[in-house]
C-alpha atoms as a printed R data frame, in Angstrom:
    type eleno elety resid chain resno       x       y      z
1   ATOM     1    CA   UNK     A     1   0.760  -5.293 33.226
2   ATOM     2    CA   UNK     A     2   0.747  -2.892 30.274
3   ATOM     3    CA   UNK     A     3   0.903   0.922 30.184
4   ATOM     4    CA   UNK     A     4  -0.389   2.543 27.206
5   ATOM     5    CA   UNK     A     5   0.771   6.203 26.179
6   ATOM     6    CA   UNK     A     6  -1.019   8.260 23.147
7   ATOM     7    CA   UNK     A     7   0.671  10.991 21.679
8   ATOM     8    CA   UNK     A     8   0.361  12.906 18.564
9   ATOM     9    CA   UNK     A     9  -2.912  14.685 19.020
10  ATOM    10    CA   UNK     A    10  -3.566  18.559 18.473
11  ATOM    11    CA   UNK     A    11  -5.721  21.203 16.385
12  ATOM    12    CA   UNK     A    12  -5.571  20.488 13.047
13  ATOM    13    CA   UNK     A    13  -8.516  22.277 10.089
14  ATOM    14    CA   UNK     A    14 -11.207  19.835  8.108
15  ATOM    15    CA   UNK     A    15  -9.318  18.093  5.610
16  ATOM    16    CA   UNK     A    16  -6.261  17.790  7.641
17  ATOM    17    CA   UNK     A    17  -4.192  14.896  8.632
18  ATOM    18    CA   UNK     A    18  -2.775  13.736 12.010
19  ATOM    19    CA   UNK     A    19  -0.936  10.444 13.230
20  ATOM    20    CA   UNK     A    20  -1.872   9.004 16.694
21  ATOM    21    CA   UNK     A    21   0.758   7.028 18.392
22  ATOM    22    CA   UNK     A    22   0.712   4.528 20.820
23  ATOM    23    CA   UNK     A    23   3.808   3.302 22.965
24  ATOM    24    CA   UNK     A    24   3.726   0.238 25.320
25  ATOM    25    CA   UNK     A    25   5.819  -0.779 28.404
26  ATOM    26    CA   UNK     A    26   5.731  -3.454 30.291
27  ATOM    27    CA   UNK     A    27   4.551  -5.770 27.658
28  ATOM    28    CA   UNK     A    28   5.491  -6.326 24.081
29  ATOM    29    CA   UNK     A    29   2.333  -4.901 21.794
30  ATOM    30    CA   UNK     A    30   3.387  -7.542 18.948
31  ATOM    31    CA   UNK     A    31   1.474 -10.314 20.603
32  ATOM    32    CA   UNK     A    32  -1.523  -8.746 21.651
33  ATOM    33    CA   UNK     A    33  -4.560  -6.489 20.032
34  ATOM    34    CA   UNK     A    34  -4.623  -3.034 20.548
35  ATOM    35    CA   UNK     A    35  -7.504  -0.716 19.801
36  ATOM    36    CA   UNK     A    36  -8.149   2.896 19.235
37  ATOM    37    CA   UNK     A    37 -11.351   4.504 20.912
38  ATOM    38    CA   UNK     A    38 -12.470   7.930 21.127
39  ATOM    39    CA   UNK     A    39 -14.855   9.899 23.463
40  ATOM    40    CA   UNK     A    40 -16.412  13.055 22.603
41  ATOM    41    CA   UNK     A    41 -18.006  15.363 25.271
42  ATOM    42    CA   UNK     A    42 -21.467  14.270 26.319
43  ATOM    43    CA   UNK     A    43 -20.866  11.162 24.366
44  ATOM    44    CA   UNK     A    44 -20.082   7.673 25.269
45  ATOM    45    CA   UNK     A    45 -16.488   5.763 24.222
46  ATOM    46    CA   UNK     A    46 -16.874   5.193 20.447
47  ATOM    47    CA   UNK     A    47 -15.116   2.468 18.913
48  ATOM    48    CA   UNK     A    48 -12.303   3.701 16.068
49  ATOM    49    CA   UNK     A    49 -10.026   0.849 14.701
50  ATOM    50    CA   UNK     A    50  -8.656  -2.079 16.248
51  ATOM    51    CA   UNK     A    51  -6.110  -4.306 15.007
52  ATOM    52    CA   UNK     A    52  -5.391  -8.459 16.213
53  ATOM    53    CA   UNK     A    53  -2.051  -9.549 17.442
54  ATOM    54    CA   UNK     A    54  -0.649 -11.107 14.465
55  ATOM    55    CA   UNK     A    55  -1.431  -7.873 12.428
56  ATOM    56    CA   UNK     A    56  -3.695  -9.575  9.650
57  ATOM    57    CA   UNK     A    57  -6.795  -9.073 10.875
58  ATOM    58    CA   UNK     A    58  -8.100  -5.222 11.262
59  ATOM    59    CA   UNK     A    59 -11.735  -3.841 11.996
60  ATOM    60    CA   UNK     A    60 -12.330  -0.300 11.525
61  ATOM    61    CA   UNK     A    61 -15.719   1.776 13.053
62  ATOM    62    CA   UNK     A    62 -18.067   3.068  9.982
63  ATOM    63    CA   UNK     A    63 -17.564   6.795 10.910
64  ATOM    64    CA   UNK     A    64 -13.771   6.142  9.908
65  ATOM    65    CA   UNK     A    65 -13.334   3.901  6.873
66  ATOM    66    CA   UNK     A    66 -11.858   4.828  4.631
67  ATOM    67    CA   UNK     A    67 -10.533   7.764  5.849
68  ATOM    68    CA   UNK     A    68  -8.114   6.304  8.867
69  ATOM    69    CA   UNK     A    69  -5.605   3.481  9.206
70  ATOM    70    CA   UNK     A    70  -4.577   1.175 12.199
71  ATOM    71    CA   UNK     A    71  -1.012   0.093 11.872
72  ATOM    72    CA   UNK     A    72   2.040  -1.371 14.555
73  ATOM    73    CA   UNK     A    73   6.197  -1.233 13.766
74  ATOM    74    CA   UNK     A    74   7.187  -4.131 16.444
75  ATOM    75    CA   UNK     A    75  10.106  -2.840 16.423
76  ATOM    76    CA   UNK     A    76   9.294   0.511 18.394
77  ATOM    77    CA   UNK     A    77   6.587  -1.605 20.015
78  ATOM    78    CA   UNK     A    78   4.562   0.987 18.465
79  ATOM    79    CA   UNK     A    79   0.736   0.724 17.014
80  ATOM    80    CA   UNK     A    80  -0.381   4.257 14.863
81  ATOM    81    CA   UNK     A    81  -3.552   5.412 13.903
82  ATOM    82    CA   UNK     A    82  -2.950   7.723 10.421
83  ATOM    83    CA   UNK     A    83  -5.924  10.243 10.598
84  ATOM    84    CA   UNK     A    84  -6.851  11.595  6.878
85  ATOM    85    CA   UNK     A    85  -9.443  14.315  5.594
86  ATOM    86    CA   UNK     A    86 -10.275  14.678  9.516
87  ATOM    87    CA   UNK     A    87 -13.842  16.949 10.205
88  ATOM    88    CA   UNK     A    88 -15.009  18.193 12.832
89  ATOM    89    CA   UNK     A    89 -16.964  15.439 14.055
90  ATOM    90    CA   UNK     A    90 -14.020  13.560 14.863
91  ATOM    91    CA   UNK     A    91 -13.104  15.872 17.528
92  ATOM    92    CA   UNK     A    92 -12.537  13.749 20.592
93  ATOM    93    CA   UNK     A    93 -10.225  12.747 23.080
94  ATOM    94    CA   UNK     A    94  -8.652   9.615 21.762
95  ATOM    95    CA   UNK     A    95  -7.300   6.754 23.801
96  ATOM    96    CA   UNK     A    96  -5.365   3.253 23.267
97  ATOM    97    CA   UNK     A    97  -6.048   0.177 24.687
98  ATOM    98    CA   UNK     A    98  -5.152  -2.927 24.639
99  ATOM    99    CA   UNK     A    99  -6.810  -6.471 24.919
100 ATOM   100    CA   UNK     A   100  -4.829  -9.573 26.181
101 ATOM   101    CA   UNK     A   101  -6.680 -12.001 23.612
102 ATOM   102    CA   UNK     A   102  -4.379 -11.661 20.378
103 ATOM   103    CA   UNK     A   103  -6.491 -13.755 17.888
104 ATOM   104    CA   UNK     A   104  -9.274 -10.799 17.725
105 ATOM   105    CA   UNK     A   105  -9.760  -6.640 17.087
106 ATOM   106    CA   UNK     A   106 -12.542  -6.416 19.066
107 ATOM   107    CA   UNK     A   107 -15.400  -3.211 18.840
108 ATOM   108    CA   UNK     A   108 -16.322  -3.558 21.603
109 ATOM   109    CA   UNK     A   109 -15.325  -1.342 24.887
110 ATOM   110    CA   UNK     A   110 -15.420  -4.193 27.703
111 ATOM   111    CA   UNK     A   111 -13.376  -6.621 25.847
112 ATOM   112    CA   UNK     A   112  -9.887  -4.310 26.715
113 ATOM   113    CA   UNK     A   113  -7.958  -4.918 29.662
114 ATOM   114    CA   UNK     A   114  -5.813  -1.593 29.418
115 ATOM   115    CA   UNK     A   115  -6.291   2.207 28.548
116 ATOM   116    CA   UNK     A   116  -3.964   4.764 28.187
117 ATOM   117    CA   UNK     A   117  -4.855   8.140 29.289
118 ATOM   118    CA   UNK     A   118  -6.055   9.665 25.992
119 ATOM   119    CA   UNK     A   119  -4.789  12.458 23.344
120 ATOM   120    CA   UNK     A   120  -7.043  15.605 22.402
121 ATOM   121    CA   UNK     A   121  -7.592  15.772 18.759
122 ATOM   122    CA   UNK     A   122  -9.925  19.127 18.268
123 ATOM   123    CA   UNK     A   123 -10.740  19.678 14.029
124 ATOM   124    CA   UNK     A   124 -12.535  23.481 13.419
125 ATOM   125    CA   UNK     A   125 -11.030  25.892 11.491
């Protein structure tokens, strides 16, 4: 079993910067994929950035590239998610997960075993 926490999240203006965090217990991150998803109101769970197990292999959603990074430091058993030149469509409640196969960073919502409970990010001036 894994339990995911986010923190980091808050109101920050367009062209702002923020820097998710996600902390595991239970289970070591290092060997396994983690994700980062968002959700906006009304809207379904939107894939964000997703990085494999060994840490070579990252995917990132098109809304995002360029503009955020997916990154772990094993030794906090830590994965971030640096958020640059944010706007306001990226307003969403924001949520780790993590998926138990370590070769992949999968887009997709179903392939994730376990969820945190989500941080607010809200951009507007």
């Amino acid at each position: 079993q894994v339990q995911l926490v986010e923190s980091g999240g808050g109101l920050v203006q367009p062209g702002g910067s923020l820097r998710l965090s996600c902390v595991a217990s239970g289970r070591t991150l290092n060997s396994i994929a983690t994700g980062w998803f968002r959700q906006a109101p009304g809207k379904e769970r939107e894939f964000v950035a997703a990085v494999n197990g060994y840490g070579q292999l990252t995917n990132y959603g098109d809304s995002v590239k360029g503009r955020f990074t997916i990154s772990r430091d094993r030794a906090k058993n830590t994965v971030y998610l640096q958020m640059n030149n944010l706007e306001p469509e990226d307003t969403a409640v924001y949520y780790c997960a993590a998926d138990r196969r370590s070769s992949y960073a999968s887009v997709r919502v179903g392939d994730y075993d376990y969820w945190g409970q989500g941080t607010q990010v809200t951009v507007s001036f």
